[in-house]
N, C-alpha and C positions, 0 to 999 in steps of 0.2 A: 399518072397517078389516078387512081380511082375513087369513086367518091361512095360513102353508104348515107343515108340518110334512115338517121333515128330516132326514134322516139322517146323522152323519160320526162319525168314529173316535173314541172315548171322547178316544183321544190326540190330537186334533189341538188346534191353539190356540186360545184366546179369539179371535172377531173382531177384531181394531183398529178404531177406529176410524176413520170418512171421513176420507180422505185422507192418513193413516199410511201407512207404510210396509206393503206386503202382509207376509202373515207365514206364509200357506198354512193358512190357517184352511179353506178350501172350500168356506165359506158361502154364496159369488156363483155359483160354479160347481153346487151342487149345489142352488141355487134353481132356477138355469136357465141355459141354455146360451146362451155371446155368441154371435154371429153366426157363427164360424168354425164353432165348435161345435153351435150348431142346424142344420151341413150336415151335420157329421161324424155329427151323433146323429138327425138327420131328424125333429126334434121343435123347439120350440120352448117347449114348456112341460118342469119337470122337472130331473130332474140331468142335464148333461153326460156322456157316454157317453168324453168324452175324461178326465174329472176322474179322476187318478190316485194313491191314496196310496200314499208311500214311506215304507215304516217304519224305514228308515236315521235318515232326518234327522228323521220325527217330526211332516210334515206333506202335506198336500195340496199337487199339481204337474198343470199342463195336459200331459195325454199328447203333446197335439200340438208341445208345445215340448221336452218333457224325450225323448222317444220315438216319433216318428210311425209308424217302423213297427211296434212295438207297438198302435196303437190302429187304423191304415191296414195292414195285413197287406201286404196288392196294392201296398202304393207301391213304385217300385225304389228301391231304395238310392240312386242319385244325388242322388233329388229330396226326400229326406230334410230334409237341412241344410238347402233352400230353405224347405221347408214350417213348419219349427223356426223362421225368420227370419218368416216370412209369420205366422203365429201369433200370436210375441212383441206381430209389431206391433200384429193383431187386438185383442190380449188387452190391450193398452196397459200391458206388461208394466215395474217399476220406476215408474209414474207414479202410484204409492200407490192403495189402498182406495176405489174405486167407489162401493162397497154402501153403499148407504141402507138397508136391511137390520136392524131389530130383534132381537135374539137373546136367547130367554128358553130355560136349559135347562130343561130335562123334569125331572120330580119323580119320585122313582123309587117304583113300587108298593109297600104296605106287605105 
């Protein structure tokens, strides 16, 4: 079994579990980037270059759905909205928790 070690906001949520309802835990995303997102971040291993937190609400959001042109600079504005649809779909966004994913938190130094 292998192990990743990663990083997300003290604040963000517990993972849910498979196939729960998402909850913006970030855990999927800052393992590694889906397929929209291994173009947008030119990687395929790693966190998502799109994975975006909002400290409004308290969790993790894919750039490319909540903001494209924040994460896309270059896009024109028209093609925004489409790319936000194009995404959701990618990211099989409302079809609950993906992640197979184990989540052990960090022990903190004494």
């Amino acid at each position: 079994m292998s192990r990743q070690v990663i990083r997300l906001h003290p604040d963000a949520p517990l993972k849910p579990a498979e196939a729960a309802p998402c909850n913006g835990c970030g855990v999927c995303c800052a393992a590694e980037p889906c397929p929209i997102g291994a173009i947008v971040s030119g990687r395929r291993t790693g966190a998502c270059a799109a994975l975006s937190w909002n400290s409004d609400a308290g969790l993790y959001r894919c750039g490319l759905v909540a903001a494209p042109k924040t994460v896309l600079p270059w896009l024109p504005l028209a093609l925004a909205p489409l790319l936000s649809r194009i995404a959701r779909r990618w990211i099989s966004a409302a079809s609950g928790c993906d992640s197979s994913l184990v989540v052990e938190q960090a022990t903190p130094s004494p």
